[in-house]
C-alpha positions in Angstrom: 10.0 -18.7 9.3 11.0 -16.2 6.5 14.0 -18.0 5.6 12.7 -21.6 5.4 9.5 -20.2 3.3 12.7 -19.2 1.0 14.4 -21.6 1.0 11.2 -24.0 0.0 10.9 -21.3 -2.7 14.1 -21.5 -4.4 13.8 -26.0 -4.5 10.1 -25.2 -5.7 11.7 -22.8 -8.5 15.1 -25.1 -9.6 12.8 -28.3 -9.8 10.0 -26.4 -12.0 12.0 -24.6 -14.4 14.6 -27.1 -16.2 13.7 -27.6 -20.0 11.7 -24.2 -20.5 12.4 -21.5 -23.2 13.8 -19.2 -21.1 14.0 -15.2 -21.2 16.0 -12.7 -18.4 15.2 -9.3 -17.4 16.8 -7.0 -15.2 16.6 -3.2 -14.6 16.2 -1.2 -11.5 15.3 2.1 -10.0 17.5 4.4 -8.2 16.1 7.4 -6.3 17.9 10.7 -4.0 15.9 12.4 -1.5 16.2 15.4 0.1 13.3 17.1 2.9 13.8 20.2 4.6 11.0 20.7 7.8 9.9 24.1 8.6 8.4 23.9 11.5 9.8 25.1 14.9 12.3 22.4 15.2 13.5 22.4 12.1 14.9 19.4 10.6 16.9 17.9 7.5 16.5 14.7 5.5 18.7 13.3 3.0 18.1 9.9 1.9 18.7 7.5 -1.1 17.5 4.4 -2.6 18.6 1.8 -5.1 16.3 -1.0 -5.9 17.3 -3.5 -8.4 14.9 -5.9 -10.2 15.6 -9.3 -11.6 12.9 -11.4 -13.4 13.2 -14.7 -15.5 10.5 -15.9 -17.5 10.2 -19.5 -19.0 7.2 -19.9 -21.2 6.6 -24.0 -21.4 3.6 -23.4 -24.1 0.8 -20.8 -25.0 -1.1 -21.2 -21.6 1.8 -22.0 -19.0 4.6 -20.3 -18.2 6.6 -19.3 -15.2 8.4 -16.3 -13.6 10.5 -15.9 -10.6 11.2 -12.0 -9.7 13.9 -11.0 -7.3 14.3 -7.4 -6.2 16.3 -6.0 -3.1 16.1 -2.7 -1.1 19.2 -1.2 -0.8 18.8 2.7 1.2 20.5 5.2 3.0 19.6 8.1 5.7 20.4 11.3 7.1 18.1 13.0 9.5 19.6 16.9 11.2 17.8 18.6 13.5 18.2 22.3 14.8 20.2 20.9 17.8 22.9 19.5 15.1 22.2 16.0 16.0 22.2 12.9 13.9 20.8 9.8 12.9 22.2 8.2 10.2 20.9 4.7 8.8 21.4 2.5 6.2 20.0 -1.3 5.2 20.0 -3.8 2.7 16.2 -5.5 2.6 14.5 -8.1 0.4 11.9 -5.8 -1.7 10.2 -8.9 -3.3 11.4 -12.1 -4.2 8.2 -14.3 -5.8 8.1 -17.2 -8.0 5.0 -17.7 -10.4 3.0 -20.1 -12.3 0.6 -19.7 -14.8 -2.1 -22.5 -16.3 -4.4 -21.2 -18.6 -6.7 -18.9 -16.3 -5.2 -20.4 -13.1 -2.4 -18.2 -11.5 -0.1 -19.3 -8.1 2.5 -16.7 -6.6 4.5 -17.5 -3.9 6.7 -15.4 -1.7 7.2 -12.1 -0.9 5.3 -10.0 -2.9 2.8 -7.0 -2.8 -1.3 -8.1 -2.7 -3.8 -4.9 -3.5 -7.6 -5.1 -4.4 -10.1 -2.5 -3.7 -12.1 0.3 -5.4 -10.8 3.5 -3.4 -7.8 5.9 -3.9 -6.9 8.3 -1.3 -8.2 6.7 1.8 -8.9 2.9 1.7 -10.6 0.4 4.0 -9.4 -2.6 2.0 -5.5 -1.7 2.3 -5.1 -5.2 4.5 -1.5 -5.8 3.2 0.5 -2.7 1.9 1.2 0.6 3.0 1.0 2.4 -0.3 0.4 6.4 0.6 -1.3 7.8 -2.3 1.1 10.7 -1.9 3.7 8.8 -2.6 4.4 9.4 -6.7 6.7 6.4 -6.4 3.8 3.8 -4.8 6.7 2.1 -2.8 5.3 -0.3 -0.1 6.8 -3.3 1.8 5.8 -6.9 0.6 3.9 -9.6 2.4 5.3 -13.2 3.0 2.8 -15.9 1.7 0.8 -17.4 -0.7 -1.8 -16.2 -3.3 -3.9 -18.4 -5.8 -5.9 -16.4 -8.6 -8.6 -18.1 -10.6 -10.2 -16.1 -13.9 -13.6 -17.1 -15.4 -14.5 -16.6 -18.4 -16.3 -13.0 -18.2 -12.9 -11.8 -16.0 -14.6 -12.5 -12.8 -11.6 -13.7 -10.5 -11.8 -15.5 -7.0 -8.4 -15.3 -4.9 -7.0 -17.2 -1.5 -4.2 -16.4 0.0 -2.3 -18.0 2.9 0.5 -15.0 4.6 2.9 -16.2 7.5 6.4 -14.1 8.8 4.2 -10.6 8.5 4.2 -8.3 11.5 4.5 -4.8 10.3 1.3 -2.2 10.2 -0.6 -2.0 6.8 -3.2 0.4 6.0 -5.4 1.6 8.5 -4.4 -1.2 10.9 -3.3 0.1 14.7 -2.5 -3.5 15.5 0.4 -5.7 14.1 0.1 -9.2 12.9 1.7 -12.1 15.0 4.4 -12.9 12.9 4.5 -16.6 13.9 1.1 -16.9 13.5 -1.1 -17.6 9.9 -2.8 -15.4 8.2 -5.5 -16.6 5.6 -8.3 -15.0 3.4 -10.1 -15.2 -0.2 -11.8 -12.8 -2.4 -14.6 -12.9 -5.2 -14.4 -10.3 -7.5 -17.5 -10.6 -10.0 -17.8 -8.0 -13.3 -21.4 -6.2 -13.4 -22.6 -4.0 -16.1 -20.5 -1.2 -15.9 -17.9 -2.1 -13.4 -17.7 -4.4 -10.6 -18.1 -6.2 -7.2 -16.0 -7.8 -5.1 -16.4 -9.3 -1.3 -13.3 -10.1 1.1 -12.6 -11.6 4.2 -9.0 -12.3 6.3 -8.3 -13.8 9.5 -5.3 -13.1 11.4 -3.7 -12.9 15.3 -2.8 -9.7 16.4 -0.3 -9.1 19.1 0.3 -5.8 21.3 0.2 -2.4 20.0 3.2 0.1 20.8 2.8 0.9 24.2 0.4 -1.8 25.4 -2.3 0.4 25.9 -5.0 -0.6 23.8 -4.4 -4.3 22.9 -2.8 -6.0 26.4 -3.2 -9.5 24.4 -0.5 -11.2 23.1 -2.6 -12.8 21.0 -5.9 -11.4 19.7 -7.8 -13.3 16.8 -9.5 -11.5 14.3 -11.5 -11.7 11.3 -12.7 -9.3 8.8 -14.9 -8.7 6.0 -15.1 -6.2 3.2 -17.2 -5.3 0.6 -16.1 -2.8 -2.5 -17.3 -2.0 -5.9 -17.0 0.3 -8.9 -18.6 1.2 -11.9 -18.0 4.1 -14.4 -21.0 6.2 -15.7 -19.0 8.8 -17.4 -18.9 9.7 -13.9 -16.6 7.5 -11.9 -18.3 6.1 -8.8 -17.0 3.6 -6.0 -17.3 2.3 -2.4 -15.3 0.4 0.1 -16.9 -1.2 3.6 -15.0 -3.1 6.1 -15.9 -4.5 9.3 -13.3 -6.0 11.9 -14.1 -8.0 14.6 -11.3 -8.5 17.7 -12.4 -11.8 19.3 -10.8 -10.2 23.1 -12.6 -7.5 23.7 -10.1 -4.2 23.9 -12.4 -1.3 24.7 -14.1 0.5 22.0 -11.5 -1.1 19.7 -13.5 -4.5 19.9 -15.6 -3.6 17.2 -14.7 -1.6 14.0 -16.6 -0.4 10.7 -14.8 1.5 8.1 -17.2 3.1 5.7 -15.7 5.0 2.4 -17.7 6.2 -0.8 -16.0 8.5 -3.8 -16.1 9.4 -7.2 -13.8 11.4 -9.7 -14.6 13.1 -13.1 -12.1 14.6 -16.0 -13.4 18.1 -16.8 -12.7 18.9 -20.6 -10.1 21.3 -19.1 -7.2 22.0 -21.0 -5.4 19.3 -21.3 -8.0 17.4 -19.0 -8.3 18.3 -15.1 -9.6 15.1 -13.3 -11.2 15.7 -9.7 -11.3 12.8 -7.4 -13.2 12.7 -3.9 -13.8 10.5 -1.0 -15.5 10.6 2.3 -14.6 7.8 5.1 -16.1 6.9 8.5 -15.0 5.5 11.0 -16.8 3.6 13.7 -15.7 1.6 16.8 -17.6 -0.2 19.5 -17.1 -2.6 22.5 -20.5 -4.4 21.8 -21.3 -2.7 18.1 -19.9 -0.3 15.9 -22.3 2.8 16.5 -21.0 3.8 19.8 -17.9 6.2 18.2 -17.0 7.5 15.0 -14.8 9.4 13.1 -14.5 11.1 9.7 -12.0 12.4 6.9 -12.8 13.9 3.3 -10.3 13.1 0.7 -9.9 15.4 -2.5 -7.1 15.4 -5.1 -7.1 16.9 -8.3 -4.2 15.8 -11.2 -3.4 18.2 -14.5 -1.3 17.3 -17.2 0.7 20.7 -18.1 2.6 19.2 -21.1 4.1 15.7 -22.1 7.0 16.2 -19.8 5.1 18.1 -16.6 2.3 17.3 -14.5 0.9 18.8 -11.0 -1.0 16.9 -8.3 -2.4 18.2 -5.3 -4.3 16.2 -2.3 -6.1 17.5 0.7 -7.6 15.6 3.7 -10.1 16.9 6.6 -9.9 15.4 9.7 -13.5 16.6 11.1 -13.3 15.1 14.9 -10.4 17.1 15.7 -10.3 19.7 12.7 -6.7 18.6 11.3 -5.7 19.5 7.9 -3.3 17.7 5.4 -1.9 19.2 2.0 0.5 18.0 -0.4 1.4 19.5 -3.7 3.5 17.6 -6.3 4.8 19.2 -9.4 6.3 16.3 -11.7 8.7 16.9 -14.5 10.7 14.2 -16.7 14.2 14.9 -18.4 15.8 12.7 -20.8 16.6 9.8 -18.0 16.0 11.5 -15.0 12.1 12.5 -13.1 12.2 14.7 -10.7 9.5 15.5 -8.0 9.4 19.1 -6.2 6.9 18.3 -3.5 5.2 20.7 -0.8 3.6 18.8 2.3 1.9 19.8 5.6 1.5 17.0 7.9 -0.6 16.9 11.3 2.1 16.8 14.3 3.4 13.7 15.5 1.0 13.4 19.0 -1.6 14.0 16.7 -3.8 12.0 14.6 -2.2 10.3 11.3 -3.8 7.7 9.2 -1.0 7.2 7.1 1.3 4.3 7.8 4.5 3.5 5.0 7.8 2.7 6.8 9.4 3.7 3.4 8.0 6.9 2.8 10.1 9.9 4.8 8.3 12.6 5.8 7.9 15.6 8.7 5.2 16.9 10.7 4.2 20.4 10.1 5.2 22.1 6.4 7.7 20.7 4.5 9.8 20.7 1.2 11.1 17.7 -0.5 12.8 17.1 -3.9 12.9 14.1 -5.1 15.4 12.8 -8.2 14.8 9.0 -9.7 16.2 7.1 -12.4 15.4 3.8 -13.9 17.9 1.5 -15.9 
């Protein structure tokens, strides 16, 4: 499916691009990873990452133009645990690979690409198709397969339908995968209110089993959900995100699920400006509604500028159901070419609880250290 979806692609780009002024872009971004575990079994990570971008863009007139971006994922792996054991990996990926057209306020974007909307930061309701880990000071996430159409009125307000097929990894929050074979649709309408905005959402797709068969035995499960977010800035920033999921086979309390989040930030007149972010998400499940279980996790981070070249970030979440704590610490600092990341992490253990789901992002369970180098050419 992937390849004839690429293959379409490609035709649909060679047929749509002859006599356009064309421009070329390329650069890339290479990055070295190192993570040392502390907890009992202690364990070593050394990894890299090279990820090159190419984009062409051919400009027909003032209101149309087209771009086709290409951009692969090339890594590397070393994990070392106390018993001197190894696993070394290595894989060459497509990282996005899109072609775009632009008509006036109409916008079309096939391929694989990345699709985010949504109001919340740390912990978010409305991440139906990336794994983005706000920890992450890179933002790296896999791409979806499909289709999106973007339409802009004249006050900014935007409406957005998208068609996704090949897609079976987790994203978000989601404990199910997709059925790759299967479509996935959806839209969005995103209106501007005094002050900030609105935005509703709703995606139907097929599940298939979880891991281990235990909480989803179908090999097909339909579902549909809907989502409502918004955001408006009163000198204080303020924002919500709501989701409810509805599995058509009932699986147990999994059946039914609301995902509730409310937050809100503010930049203290703190030296060089100290901005405060926090969230607080709730989770319910049900068999017949969504009140019979539920779940929470407070979200704070809090970001300081030391100087033009440093910065410090620091996150914290509260698991309250089973009283887990998660910490990172991120000290940035930018030489000449290079940026380098000195990072400090605690992670719940592995049996335990994680809401956190990036198949690109490395890290252990328990406290951690990482350093991480990137360049960008």
């Amino acid at each position: 499916m992937k390849k004839r979806l690429l293959y379409i692609l490609l035709n649909f780009i060679i047929i749509n691009l002859s006599a356009q002024k064309k421009t070329y872009e390329s650069d890339g971004l290479i990055s070295l990873q190192t993570n040392l575990s502390l907890n009992n079994s202690k364990g070593y990570f050394l990894g890299g990452r090279y990820l090159p971008e190419f984009k062409s863009i051919h400009i027909k007139d003032s209101v149309t133009s087209t771009t086709f971006l290409g951009s692969a994922n090339f890594s590397f792996s070393k994990f070392l645990n106390v018993s001197h054991s190894e696993n070394n990996t290595s894989s060459v990926k497509p990282y996005r690979f899109w072609f775009r057209y632009i008509k006036n306020n109409f916008e079309l974007r096939a391929g694989l690409q990345k699709i985010d909307f949504g109001s919340a930061i740390l912990i978010r309701p409305l991440q139906w198709f990336n794994q983005i880990d706000p920890r992450d000071p890179l933002r790296l996430t896999n791409g979806v397969y499909g289709f999106l159409i973007r339409y802009y009125f004249k006050d900014n307000s935007n409406v957005w339908f998208w068609s996704l097929l090949g897609n079976n990894e987790r994203r978000g929050l989601d404990f199910l995968n997709s059925n790759k074979n299967k479509p996935e649709f959806g839209a969005r309408f995103q209106k501007i209110i005094p002050n900030g905005e609105i935005a509703i959402s709703y995606h139907y797709r097929k599940t298939t089993f979880d891991q281990l068969k235990l909480i989803n035995p179908y090999q097909i499960n339909p579902e549909q959900r809907i989502g409502l977010d918004a955001k408006w800035d009163l000198g204080i920033g303020l924002w919500f995100e709501a989701s409810y999921i509805e599995r058509m086979k009932k699986i147990g309390p999994y059946s039914n699920q609301g995902l509730l989040l409310v937050g809100s930030d503010y930049t203290f007149n703190i030296g060089n400006g100290l901005n405060l972010i926090g969230e607080h998400f709730i989770n319910f499940l049900g068999e017949k509604n969504i009140s019979e279980e539920s779940s929470s996790i407070s979200a704070t981070s809090i970001s300081y500028p030391i100087s033009f070249i440093g910065s410090l970030n620091a996150f914290y979440y509260r698991q309250w159901k089973n009283n887990k704590n998660t910490f990172a610490v991120n000290y940035q600092h930018n030489f000449n070419k290079i940026t380098a990341y000195l990072i400090a992490t605690y992670n719940p253990r592995l049996n335990e609880e994680s809401f956190f789901e990036n198949e690109i992002l490395n890290t252990f369970a328990g406290p951690s250290f990482q350093l991480l180098l990137t360049y960008n050419h």
